[in-house]
N, C-alpha and C positions, 0 to 999 in steps of 0.2 A: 516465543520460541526463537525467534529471528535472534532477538538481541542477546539471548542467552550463549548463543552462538556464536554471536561475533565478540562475545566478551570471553571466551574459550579459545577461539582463537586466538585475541590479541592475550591471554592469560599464556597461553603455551608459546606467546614471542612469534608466531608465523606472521604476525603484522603490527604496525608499531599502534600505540595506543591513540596516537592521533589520527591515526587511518581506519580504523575501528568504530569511532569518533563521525568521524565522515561515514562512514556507511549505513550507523546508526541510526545519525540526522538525515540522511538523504531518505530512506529509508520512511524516518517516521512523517517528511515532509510528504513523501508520496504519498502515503497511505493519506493522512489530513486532504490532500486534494482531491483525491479518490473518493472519501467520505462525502466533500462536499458536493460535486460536482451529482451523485446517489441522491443526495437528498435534496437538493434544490431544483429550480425547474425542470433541469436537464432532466433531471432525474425522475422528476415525473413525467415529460416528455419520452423518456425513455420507457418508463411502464406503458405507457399506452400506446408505442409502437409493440411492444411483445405482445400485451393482449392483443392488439390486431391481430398479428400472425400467428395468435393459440387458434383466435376464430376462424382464418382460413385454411388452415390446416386440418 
């Protein structure tokens, strides 16, 4: 939905197609880091502090 967006944007001229471009990539690099940071240790470290605090709650 994101990029569909920002190509509607840059399609209607409100920003040039290299800036569109850029927000795109920044964008899909976030997410890629995001993904990983979930499913790597962190990420399991991460579940097992929320199950902690389901069980004291």
């Amino acid at each position: 939905m994101f990029y569909a967006a920002v190509g509607a944007v840059a399609l209607a001229e409100l920003v040039s197609w290299p800036a569109a471009a850029l927000f795109a990539t920044g964008h899909a690099l976030h997410q890629r880091a995001r993904n990983v940071t979930r499913t790597g240790a962190t990420g399991e470290a991460r579940e097992g502090l929320i199950e902690a605090f389901e069980d004291v709650a």
